[in-house]
C-alpha positions as CSV (number, residue, x, y, z in Angstrom):
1,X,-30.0,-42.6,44.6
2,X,-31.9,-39.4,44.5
3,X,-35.8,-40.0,43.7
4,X,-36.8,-38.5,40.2
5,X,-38.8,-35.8,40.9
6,X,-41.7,-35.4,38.5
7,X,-44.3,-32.6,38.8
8,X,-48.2,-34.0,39.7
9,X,-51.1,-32.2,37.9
10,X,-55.0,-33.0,38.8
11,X,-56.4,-33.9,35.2
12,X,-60.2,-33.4,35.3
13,X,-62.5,-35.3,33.1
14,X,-65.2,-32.8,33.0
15,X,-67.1,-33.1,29.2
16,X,-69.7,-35.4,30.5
17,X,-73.3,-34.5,29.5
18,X,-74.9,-36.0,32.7
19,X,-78.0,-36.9,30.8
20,X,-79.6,-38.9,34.0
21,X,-79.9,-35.6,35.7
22,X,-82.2,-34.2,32.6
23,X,-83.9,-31.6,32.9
24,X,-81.8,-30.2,34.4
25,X,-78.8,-31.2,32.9
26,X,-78.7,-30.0,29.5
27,X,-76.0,-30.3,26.4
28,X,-74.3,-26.7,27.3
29,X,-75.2,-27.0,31.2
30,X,-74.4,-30.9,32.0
31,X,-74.3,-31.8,35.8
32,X,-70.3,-31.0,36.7
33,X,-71.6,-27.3,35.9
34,X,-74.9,-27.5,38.3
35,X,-75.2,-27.0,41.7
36,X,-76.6,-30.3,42.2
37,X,-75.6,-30.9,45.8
38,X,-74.7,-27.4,47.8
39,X,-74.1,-23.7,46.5
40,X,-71.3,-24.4,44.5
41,X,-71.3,-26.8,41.1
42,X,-69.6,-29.9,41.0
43,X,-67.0,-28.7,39.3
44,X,-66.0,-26.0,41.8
45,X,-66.3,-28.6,44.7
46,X,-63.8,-30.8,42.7
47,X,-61.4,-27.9,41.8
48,X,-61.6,-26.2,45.6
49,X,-61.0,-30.1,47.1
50,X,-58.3,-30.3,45.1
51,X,-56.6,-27.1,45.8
52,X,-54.4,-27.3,49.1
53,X,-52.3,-30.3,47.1
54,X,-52.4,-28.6,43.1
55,X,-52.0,-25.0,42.7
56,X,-53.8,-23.5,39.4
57,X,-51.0,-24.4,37.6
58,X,-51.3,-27.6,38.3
59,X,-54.0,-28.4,37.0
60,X,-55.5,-29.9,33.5
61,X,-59.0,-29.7,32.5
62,X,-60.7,-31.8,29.6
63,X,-64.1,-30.5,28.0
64,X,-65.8,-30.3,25.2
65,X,-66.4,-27.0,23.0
66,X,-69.7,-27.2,23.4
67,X,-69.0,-26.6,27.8
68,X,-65.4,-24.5,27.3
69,X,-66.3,-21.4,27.7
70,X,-68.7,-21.9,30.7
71,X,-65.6,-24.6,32.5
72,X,-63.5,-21.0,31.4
73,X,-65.8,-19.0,33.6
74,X,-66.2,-21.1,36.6
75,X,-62.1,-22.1,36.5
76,X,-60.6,-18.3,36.1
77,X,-57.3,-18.9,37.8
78,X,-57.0,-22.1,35.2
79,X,-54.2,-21.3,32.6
80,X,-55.8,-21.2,29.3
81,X,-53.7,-23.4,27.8
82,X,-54.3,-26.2,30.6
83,X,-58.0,-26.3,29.2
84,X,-58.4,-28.7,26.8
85,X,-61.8,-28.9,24.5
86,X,-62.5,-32.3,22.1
87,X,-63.8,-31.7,19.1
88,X,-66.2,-34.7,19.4
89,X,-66.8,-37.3,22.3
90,X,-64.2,-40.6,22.3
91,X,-65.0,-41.6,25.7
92,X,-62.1,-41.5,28.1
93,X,-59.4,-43.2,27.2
94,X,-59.0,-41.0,24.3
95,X,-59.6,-37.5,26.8
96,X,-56.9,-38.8,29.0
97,X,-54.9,-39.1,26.2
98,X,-55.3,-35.3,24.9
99,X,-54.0,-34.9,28.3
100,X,-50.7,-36.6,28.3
101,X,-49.9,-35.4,25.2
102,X,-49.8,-31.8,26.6
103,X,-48.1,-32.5,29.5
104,X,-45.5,-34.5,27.4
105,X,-45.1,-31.7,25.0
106,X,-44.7,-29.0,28.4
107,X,-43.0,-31.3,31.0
108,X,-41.5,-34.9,29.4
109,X,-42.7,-36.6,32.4
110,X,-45.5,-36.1,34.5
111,X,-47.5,-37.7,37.5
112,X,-51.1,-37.8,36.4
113,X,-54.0,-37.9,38.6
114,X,-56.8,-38.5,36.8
115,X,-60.3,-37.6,38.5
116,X,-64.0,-36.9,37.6
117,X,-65.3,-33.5,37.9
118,X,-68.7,-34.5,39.1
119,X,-68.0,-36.7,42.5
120,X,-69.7,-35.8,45.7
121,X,-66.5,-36.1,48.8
122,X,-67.5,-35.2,52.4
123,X,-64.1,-36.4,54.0
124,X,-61.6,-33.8,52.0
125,X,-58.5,-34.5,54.3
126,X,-59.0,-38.1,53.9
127,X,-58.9,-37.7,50.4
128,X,-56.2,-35.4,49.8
129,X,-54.0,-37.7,52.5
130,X,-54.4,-40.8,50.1
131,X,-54.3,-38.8,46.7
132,X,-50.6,-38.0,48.6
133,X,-50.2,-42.0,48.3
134,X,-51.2,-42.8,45.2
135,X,-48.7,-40.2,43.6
136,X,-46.0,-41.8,45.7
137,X,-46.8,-45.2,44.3
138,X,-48.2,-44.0,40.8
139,X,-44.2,-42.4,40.7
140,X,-43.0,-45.8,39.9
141,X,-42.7,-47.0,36.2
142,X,-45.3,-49.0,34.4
143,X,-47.4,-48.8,37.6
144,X,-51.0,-48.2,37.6
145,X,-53.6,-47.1,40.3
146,X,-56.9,-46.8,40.9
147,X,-58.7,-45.9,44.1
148,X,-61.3,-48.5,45.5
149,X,-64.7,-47.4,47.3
150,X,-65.8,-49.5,49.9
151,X,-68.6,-51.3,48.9
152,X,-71.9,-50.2,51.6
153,X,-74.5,-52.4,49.5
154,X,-74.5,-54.7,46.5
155,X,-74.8,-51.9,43.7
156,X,-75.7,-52.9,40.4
157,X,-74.5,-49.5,38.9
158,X,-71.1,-49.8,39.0
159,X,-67.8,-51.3,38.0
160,X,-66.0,-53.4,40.6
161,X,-62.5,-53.8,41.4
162,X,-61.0,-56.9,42.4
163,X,-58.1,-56.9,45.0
164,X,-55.4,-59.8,45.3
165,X,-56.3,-61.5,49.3
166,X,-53.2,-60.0,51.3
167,X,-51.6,-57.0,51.0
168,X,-48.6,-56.0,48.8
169,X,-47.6,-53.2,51.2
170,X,-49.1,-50.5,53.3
171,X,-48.2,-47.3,52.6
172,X,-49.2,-44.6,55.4
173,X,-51.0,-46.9,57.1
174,X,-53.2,-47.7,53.9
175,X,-52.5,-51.0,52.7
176,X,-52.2,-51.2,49.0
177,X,-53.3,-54.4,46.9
178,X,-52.6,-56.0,43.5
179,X,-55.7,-56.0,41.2
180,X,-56.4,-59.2,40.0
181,X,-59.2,-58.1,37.3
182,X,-62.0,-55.4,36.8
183,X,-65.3,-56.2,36.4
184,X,-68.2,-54.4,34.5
185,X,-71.6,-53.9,36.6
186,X,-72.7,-57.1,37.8
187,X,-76.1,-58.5,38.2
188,X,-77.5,-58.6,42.2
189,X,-76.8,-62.0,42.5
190,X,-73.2,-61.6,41.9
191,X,-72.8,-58.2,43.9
192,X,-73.8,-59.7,46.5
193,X,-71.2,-62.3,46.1
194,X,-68.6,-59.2,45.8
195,X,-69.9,-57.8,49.0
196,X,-69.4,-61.1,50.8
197,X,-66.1,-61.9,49.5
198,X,-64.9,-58.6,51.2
199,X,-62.1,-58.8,48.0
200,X,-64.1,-56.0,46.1
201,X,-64.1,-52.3,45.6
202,X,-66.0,-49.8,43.8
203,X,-64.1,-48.9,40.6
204,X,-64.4,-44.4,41.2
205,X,-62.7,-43.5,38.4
206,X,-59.8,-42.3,39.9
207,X,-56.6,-43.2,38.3
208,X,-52.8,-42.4,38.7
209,X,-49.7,-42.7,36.8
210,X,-46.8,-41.3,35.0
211,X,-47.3,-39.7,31.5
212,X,-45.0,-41.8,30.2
213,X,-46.4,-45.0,31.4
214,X,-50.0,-44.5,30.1
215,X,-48.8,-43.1,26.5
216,X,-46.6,-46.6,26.8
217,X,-49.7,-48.1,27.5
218,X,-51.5,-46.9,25.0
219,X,-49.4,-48.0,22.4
220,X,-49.0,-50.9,23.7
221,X,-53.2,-52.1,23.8
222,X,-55.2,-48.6,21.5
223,X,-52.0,-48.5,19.0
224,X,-53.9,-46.9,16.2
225,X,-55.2,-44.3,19.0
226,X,-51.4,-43.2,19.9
227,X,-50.4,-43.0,16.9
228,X,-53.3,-40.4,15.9
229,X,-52.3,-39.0,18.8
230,X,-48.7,-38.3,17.8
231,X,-49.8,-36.6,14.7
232,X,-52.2,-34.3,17.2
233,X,-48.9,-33.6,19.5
234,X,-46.4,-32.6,16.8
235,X,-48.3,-29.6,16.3
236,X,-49.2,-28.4,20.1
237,X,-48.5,-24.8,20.3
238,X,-47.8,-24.7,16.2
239,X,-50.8,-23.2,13.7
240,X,-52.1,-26.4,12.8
241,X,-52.9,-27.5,16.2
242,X,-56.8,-27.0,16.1
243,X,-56.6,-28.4,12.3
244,X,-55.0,-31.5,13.2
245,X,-57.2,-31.6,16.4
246,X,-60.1,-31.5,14.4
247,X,-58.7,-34.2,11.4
248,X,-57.2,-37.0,13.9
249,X,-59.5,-36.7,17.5
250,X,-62.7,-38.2,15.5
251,X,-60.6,-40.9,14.6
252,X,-59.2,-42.0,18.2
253,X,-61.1,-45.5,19.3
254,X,-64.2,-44.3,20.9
255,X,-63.7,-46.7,24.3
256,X,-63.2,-46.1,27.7
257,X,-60.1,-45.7,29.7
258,X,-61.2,-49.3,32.2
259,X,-62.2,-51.5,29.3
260,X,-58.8,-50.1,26.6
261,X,-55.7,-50.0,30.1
262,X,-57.0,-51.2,33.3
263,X,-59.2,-54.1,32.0
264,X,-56.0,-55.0,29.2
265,X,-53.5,-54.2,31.9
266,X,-54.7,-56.9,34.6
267,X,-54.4,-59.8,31.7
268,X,-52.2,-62.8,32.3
269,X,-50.2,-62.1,28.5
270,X,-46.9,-60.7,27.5
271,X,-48.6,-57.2,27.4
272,X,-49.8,-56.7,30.5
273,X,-47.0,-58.4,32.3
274,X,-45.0,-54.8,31.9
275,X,-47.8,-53.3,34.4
276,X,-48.5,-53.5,37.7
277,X,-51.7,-52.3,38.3
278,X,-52.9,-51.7,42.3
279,X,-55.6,-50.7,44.2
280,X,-56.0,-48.2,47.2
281,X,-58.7,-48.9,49.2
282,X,-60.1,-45.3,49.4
283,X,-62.9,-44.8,52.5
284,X,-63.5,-41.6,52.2
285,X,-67.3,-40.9,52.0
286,X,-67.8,-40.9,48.2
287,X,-70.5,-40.6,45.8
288,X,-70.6,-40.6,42.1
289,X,-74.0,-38.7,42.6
290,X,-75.2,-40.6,39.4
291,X,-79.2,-40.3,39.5
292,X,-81.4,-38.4,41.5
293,X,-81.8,-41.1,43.3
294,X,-78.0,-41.0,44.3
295,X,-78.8,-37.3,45.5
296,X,-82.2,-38.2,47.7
297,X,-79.6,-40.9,49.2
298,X,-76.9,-38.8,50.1
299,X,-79.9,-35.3,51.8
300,X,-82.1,-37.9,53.4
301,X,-81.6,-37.1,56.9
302,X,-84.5,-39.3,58.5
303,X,-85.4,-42.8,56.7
304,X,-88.1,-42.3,54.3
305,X,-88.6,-38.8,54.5
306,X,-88.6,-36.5,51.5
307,X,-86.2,-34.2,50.5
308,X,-87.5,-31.0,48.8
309,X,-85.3,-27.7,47.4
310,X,-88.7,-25.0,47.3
311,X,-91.7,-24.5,48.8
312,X,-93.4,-27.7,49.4
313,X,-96.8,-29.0,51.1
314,X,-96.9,-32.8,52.0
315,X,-99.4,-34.9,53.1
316,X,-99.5,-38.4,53.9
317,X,-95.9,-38.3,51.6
318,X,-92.8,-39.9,52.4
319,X,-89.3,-41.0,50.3
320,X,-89.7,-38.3,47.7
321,X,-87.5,-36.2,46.1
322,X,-88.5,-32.9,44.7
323,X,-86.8,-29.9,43.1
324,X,-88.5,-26.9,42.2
325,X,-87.3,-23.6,43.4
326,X,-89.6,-21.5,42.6
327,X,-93.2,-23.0,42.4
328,X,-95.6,-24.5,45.4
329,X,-95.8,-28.1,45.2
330,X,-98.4,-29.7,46.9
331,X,-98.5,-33.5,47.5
332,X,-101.1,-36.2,49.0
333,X,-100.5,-39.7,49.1
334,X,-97.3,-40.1,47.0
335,X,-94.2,-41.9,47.9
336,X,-90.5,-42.4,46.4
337,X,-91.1,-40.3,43.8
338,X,-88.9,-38.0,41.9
339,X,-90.2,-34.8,40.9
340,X,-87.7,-31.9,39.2
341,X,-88.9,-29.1,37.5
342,X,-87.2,-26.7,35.4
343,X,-88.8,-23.6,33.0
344,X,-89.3,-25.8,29.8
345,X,-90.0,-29.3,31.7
346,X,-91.3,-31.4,34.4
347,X,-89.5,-34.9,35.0
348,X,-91.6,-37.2,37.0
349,X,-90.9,-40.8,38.0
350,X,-90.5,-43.5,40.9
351,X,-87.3,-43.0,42.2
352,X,-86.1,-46.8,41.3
353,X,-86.5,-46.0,38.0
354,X,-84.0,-42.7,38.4
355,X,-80.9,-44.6,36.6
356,X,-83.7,-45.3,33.3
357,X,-83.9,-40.7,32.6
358,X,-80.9,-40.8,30.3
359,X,-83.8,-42.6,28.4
360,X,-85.8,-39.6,28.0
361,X,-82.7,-38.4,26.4
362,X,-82.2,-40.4,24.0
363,X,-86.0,-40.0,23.0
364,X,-85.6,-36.9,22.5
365,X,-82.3,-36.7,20.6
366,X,-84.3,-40.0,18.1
367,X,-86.9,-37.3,17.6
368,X,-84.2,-34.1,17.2
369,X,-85.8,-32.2,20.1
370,X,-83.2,-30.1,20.8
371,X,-84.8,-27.4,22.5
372,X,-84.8,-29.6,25.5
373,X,-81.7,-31.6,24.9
């Protein structure tokens, strides 16, 4: 029998405010629009990755209105009505879901893979080979994947992704695991029992599947959520659209796409058993570039040195990071610092403490600051 063939789009997730890279980072300028690593922004890296296996047409973008119009700018060859802007933030599960409606409404079926704008990827043939195999497998009804990191060290920042011990299959040359359960970030003891185990991955946020089998999914465990959602569809491309937008979105559960499919989906009960969810181990060199920390990691060329962007005087100074274009700065004595520096601020702190910024945020939206928010 002929093989259903179903048309792939790249569905960003680019709305994020990116509030650990504050100052920089700001509500109408989060990080996927900032040229945080290279001349280009994250976004653009993502979208010119992801070009030799999606044309322009090809791809979906979620936002927020707040970052439309500048995600408009740097994505001209995106068609307009493949950008999609929330009205409010419901975490993921609930952008995703904006998604498939569209491509329901456009296509009936539709391979989605679902990506972060805001990854760092240095091996982009590697990548695009195994995004090549998860459409392959993700093509199959009521499956779900998601691609697995490597784990280098016991992070405590991330989700992990437990694999089944022996392979289900191996699909161009990659072998390709059941997931046995997802885990939220663990404390260091425990990581280090991941790492040891050699049975965990880093959950990357990179997920694949039809249309149809996440919508079926989402009625099945965020009920209330797809039905909102089908009162949001009925009117794509009709007057009310943005009206019913606007009435049903800040209603949709405000949860993420791990903890409302994949978490739900791995579950020994009659619900889950509909889904097989696996995992593609995914070597590819990857970063979430989460901190500045994550960015000092990924420059440093020579243990402990520092890594500047502007005129810079050190003495005595190693492990620092420092970004400040345009003014001299001078250091003595300091070590594993971060320093970044933008017209209306100056964030300064040891660079273990680089996940803790998103704090200063918070501060300052508890105080209505927005001038620097």
């Amino acid at each position: 029998m002929k093989k259903e063939h179903l048309p792939a789009f790249a569905v960003l997730i680019a709305g994020g405010r990116g509030t650990r890279f504050w100052p920089r980072s700001r509500a109408r300028t989060p990080k996927q629009l900032l040229n945080i690593v290279g001349e280009e922004t994250m976004l653009r890296q993502t979208w010119q990755r992801l070009s030799p296996v999606f044309p322009p047409k090809r791809f979906m973008v979620v936002t927020n209105t707040e970052q439309a119009a500048s995600v408009r700018q740097q994505l001209r060859g995106l068609p307009i009505s493949q950008l999609l802007a929330e009205p409010t933030g419901r975490n993921t599960a609930a952008a995703i879901g904006l998604a498939a409606i569209h491509l329901a409404h456009e296509h009936g079926d539709a391979l989605m893979a679902v990506l972060p704008a805001d990854h760092y990827i240095t091996n982009g043939v590697k990548y695009r080979r195994l995004l090549h195999t998860a459409l392959q497998l993700a093509h199959e009804p009521g499956t779900l994947v998601v691609m697995g990191i490597p784990p280098t060290h016991p992070e405590t920042g991330f989700g992990y992704v437990e694999r089944a011990r022996t392979p289900l299959s191996r699909r161009s040359g990659t072998p390709v695991y059941e997931v046995r359960r997802f885990t939220e970030k663990p404390s260091l003891d425990v990581a280090r029992r991941y790492i040891a185990s050699g049975r965990y991955y880093w959950n990357a946020g990179m997920f694949f599947w039809r249309v149809s089998t996440f919508l079926e999914c989402l009625a099945a465990f965020l009920p209330a959520t797809r039905a909102s959602l089908a009162e949001i569809s009925s009117l794509i491309g009709k007057p009310g659209y943005e009206r019913a937008l606007r009435r049903h979105y800040p209603r949709l559960e405000n949860i993420s796409v791990d903890y409302a499919v994949m978490e739900r989906a791995t579950r020994n009960d009659s619900l889950a058993r509909r889904y097989k969810v696996v995992v593609l181990p995914a070597e590819m060199g990857w970063s979430d570039l989460g901190s500045w920390s994550a960015v000092y990691d990924l420059l440093v060329r020579k243990r402990g040195a520092d890594v500047t962007a502007g005129p810079f005087i050190g003495m005595d100074t190693a492990g620092n990071f420092v970004w400040s274009p345009k003014k001299l700065v001078a250091a003595i004595g300091v070590r594993d610092l971060i320093l970044v520096e933008t017209e209306d601020a100056i964030l300064l702190c040891p660079r273990h403490r680089a996940q803790d910024v998103g704090k200063i945020v918070k501060w300052l939206e508890e105080r209505n600051l927005r001038a620097l928010l």
